[in-house]
N, C-alpha and C positions, 0 to 999 in steps of 0.2 A: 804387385799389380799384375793382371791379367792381362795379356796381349790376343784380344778378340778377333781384332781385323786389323791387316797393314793397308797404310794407306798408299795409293797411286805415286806420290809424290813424296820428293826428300826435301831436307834442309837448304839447299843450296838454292833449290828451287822458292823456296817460302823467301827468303834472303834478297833473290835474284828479281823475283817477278813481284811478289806484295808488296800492297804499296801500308805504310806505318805512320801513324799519330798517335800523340797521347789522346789517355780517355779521359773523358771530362763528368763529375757526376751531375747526379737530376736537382734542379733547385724545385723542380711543382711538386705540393702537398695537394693530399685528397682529403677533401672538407667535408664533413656529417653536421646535417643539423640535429642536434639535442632535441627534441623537443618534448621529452619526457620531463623537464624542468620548467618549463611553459614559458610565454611569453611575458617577457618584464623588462625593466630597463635595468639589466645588468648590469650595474656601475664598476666592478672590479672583482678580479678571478686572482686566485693564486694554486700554486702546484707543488706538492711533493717532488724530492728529487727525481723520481724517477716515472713521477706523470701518471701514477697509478690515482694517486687520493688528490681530488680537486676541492676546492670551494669556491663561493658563487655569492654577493651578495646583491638585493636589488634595493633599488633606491626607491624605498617606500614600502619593504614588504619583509621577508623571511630572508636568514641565511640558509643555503641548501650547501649542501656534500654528499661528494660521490668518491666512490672508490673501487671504483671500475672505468677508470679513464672518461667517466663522462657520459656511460653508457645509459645507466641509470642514477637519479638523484633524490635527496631525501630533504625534506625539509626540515629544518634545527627552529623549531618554534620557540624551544629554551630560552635566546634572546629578547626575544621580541620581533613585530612588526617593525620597523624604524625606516629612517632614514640614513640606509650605511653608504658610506662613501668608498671605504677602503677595508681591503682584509690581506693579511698576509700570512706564511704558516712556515713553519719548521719542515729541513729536509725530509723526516720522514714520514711529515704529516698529522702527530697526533697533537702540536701543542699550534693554535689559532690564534689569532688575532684580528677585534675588528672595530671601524670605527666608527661612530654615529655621529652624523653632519646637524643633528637635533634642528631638524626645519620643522617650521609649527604651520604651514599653510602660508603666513606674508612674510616671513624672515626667516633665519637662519638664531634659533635661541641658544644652541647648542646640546651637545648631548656625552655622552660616555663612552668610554673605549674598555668592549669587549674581551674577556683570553678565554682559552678552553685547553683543558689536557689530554683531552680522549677525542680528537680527530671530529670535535663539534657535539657531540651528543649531552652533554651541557656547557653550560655558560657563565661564567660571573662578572657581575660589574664590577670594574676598577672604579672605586671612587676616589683614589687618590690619585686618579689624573685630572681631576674637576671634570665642570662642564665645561666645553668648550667647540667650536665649530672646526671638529676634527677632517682633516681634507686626508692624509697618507700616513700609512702605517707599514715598516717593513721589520723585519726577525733574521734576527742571528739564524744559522745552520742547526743548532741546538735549541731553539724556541728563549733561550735564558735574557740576551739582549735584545730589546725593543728600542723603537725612535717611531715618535709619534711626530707630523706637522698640523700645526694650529693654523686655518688660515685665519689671517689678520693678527698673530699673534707669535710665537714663540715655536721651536722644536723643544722636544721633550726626551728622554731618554730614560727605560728603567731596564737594569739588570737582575732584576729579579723577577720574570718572566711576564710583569705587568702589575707588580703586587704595589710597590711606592715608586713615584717617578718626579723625576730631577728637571726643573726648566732650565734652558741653555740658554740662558738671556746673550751669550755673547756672541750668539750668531742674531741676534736683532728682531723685533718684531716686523713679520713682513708678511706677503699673499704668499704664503707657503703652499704649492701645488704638487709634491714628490719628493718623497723620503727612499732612498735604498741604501743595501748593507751589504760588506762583507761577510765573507762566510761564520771570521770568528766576533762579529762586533764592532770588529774596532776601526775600520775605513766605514766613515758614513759619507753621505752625497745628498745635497737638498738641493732643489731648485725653485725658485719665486716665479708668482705673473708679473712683468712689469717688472725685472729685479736678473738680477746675476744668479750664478751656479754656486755655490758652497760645498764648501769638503770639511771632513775633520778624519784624525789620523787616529787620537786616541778617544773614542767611541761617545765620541761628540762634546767632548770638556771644553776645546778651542776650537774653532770655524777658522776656514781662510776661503777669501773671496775671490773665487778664478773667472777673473773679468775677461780674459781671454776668447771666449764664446760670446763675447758680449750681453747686452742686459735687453732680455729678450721677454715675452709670455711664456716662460715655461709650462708646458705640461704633465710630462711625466723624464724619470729619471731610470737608469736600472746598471748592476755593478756586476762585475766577473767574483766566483769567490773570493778570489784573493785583494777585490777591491783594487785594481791596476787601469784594468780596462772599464769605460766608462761610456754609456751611451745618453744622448739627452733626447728630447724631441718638443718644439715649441711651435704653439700656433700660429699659423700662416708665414712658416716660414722650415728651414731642414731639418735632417735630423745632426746631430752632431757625435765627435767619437772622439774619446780620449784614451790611451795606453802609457800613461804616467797617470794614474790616479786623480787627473783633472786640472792638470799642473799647465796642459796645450790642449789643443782642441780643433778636429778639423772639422768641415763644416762639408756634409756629406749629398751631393747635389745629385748623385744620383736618383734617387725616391723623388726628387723634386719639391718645390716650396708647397707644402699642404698644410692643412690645419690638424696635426698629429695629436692625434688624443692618449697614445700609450705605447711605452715599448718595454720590450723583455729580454734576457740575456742568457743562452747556458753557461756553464761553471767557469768556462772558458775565458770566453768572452770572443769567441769566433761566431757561433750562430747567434745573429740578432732575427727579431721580429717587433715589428712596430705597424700600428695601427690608425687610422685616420679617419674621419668624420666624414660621409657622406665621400668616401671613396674604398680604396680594399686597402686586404692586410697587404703586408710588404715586409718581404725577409730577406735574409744576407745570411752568407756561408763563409765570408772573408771580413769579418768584424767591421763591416758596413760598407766597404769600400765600393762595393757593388748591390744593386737590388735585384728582387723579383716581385712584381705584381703578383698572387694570387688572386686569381679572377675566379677560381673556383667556387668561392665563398661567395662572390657578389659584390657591388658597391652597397655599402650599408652605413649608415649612422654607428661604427664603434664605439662602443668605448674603453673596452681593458683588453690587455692580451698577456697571458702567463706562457712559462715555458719550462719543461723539463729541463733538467742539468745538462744534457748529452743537444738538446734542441730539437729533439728529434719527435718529442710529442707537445701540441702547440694546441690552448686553448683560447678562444675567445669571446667578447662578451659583446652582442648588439639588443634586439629586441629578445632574441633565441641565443643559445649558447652552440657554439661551432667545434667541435674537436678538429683538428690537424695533424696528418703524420706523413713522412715524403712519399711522393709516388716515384718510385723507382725505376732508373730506364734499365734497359738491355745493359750498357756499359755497370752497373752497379751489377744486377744481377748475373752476370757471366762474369766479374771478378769474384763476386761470394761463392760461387761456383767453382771456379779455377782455387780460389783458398783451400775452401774445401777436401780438394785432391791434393794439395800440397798438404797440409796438417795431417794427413792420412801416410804420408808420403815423402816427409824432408828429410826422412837421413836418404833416402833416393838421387832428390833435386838437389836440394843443398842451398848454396847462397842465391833470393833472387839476383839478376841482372838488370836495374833500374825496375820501372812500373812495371802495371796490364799496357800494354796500346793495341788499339786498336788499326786494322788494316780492309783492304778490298781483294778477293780477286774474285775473276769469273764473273763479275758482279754480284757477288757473297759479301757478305761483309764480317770479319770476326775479332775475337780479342784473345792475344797470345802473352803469355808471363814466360819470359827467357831465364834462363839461368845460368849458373859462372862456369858449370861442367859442358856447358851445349846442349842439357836438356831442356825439353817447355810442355807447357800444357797450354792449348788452345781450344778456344769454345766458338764453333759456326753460330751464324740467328738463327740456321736449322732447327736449334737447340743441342745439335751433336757435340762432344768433343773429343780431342786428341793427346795424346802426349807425342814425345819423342825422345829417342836414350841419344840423338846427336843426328840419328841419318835418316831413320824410317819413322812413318808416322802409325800409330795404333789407336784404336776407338778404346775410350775408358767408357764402361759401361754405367758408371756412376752417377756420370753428366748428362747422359742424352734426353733428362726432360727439360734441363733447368731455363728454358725459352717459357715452357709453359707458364711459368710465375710470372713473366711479363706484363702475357696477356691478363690473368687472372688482377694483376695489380690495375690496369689501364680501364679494365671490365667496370671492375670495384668503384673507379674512378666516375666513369659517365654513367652508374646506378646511383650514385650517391649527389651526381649533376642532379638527376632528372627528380629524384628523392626530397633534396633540398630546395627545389622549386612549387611542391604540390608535395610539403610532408603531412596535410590535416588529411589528404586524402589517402594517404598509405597510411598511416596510423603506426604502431609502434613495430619495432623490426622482429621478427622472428628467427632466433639466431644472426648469424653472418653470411655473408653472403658462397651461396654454394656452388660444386663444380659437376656437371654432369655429361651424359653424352645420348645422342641420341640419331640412328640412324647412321654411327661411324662422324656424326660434327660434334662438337664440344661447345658446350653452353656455360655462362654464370647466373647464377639467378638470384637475387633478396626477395624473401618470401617474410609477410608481415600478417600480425595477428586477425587482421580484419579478414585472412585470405586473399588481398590483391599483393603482387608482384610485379618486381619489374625484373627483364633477362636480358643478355647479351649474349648473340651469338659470335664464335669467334670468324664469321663472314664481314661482321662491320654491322649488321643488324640489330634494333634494339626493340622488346617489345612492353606491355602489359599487359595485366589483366583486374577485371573486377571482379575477377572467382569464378568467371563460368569463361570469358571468349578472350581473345589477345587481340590486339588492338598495336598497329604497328606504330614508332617514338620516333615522328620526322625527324625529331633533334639529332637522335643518336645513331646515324645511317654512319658515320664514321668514327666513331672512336678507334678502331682496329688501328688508323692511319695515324 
């Protein structure tokens, strides 16, 4: 490591005079409306592990996939027009599943449940799971186990990727509204309207009825891989969490009592996201204990919400399809930073000394990673940063933009506001959103095929244009703040 510049001040003094807190991360995602997939009643999304390949189906129309995080989407004609209710898909996305509600215009006559091996680009009917008014469908990790719920009827199970399937008469005929699965199969979870929660251990052969949560409207259900941790969510009322496989149940009042239309889980079972009708999405970083309203999205009529393994890329389904991924604050970004130097640098540093925390002086405010030798490396909101061998402080030349990502992430955020409010009139995005400079200020700009844009300056200013003049975005006079 290069010692560029000492700093004014030593150790004793950082010790003496800053003042120290833990850092805490970002829970707000920045929402993009889809609208390359068009307007339809998206009844239910599902997601590859890793959030790259989505699928989409609407109730009354095509299934579409994308596999570009939602950027763009295709539609799978293969199946048919129908009426799909539910789709689910293998971790890595090629092997589908989906299910047809078979409504005829006055009832519900029933219909077929879809699989596919190639990530949607075609389709065959299972006709060995009859007709039937299929409500949820979820997939093993490997696409091989399936569970189907019948509403008014029966769950169903087939381990042979959809080919012959087995009715589970001993969990009972009932208003089946959610099927979810373990990674390998074999923890399943149903839930009923009007009806209790169910589990089974060995891949749905016996049910046990976990009245525990009580006998509620269920509406959706969703499982950590290893099938332990358990999330439920039932209308006009909470969502619920279980960490024994369904065995207790807490009953989770922060979100508050709503009419929950869907929730979703990473592998974990730490990030949840759940979804509600005619209010916003709502997620958790501490396996529900606590919420966040994303307001970014809007109050909207949901109704599905997928999730990457990791939870970190989050899709959803209203009239338009929404992607999700965290907006990042200062405290995240100035520890991937500070890592950074460390991974370049730990037979130097050596063991850390607890977290990042962050401190004040001067009226500065910054985040400092200690170590067991008495060395550290700290990051100003300047964007500057520092190390120290225990006494003197030195500018590492490595760090001194990583503020700017900040900004660029916050920018991104209030283009993609003002984007998802008026997206017929921007039309489809050209590229991502870009970084420029002009006159010594730094700008972001999304530039879209029709040639209208919207930019951010990093003063807190937001504008447009419709290809020829700009036009200043009362809305967005502060995002900077």
């Amino acid at each position: 490591m290069v010692a560029t510049r000492k700093m004014a001040f030593v150790v004793f003094l950082v010790v003496g005079f800053f003042s120290f807190a833990a850092t805490a991360g970002a829970n707000l995602f920045t929402w993009t409306k889809q609208i390359s997939a068009g307007g339809y009643a998206w009844k239910s999304l599902a997601s590859s592990s890793d959030g790259t390949k989505l699928v989409a189906v609407v109730f009354g129309g095509y299934i579409y996939t994308s596999s570009n995080s939602g950027a763009t989407w295709t539609a799978q004609t293969g199946a048919g027009s129908r009426y799909w209710q539910s789709v689910a898909s293998s971790s890595d996305g090629t092997k589908l599943v989906a299910a047809d509600a078979g409504f005829n215009g006055d009832g519900y006559n029933g219909g077929y449940i879809y699989t596919s091996s190639d990530s949607g680009a075609t389709w065959t009917k299972q006709t060995g799971s009859g007709v039937l008014w299929w409500f949820s469908v979820a997939s093993s990790s490997d696409g091989t186990k399936l569970v189907a719920a019948a509403y008014n009827g029966y769950l169903y199970t087939s381990g042979d990727s959809g080919v012959t399937w087995t009715a589970r008469t001993a969990s009972g005929s009932r208003y089946w509204q959610s099927v979810a699965s373990s990674s390998d199969g074999t923890k399943l979870v149903a839930a009923a309207y009007n009806g209790y929660i169910y589990t089974s251990s060995d891949s749905g052969a016996t049910w046990t009825s976990r009245t525990g949560a009580g006998s509620r409207n269920w509406s959706s259900v969703a499982s950590s891989s290893d099938g332990t941790k358990l999330v439920a969510a039932a209308y006009n009322s909470y969502i619920y969490t279980s960490s024994d496989s369904g065995a207790t149940w807490t009953a989770q009042t922060g979100a508050d009592s709503q009419s929950w239309s869907s929730v979703a889980s990473s592998s974990d079972g730490t990030k949840l996201v759940a979804a509600a009708y005619n209010s916003y999405i709502y997620t958790s970083s501490d396996s529900g204990a606590t919420w966040t309203a994303q307001t970014g999205a809007g109050s909207q009529l949901w109704f599905s919400v997928a999730s990457s393994s990791d939870g970190t890329k989050l899709v959803v389904g209203s009239v338009y399809i929404y992607t999700g991924v965290p907006l990042l604050s200062d405290s995240d970004l100035a520890t991937a930073a500070i890592t950074a130097i460390y991974n370049e640098y730990s037979t130097y540093f050596g063991t850390k000394s607890g977290g990042v925390a962050t401190g004040t002086s001067g009226g500065g405010t910054f985040y400092v990673q200690w170590f067991a030798n008495g060395t550290a490396i700290l990051a100003w909101t300047d964007g500057y940063m520092y190390w120290t061998e225990g006494k003197n402080w030195y500018l590492a030349d490595s760090g001194a933009v990583w503020k700017a990502s900040g900004d660029y992430g916050k920018a991104t955020a209030a283009i993609n506001t003002i984007y998802n409010e008026y997206p017929k009139s921007f039309g489809i995005r050209s590229g991502g959103v870009a970084t420029g400079t002009y006159n010594g200020s730094t700008f972001y700009v999304q530039w879209f095929t029709n040639s209208t844009a919207i930019l951010a300056w990093t003063d807190g200013y937001m504008y447009w244009t419709e290809g020829k003049n700009w036009y200043l975005v009362d809305s967005g006079v502060s995002w900077k703040t």
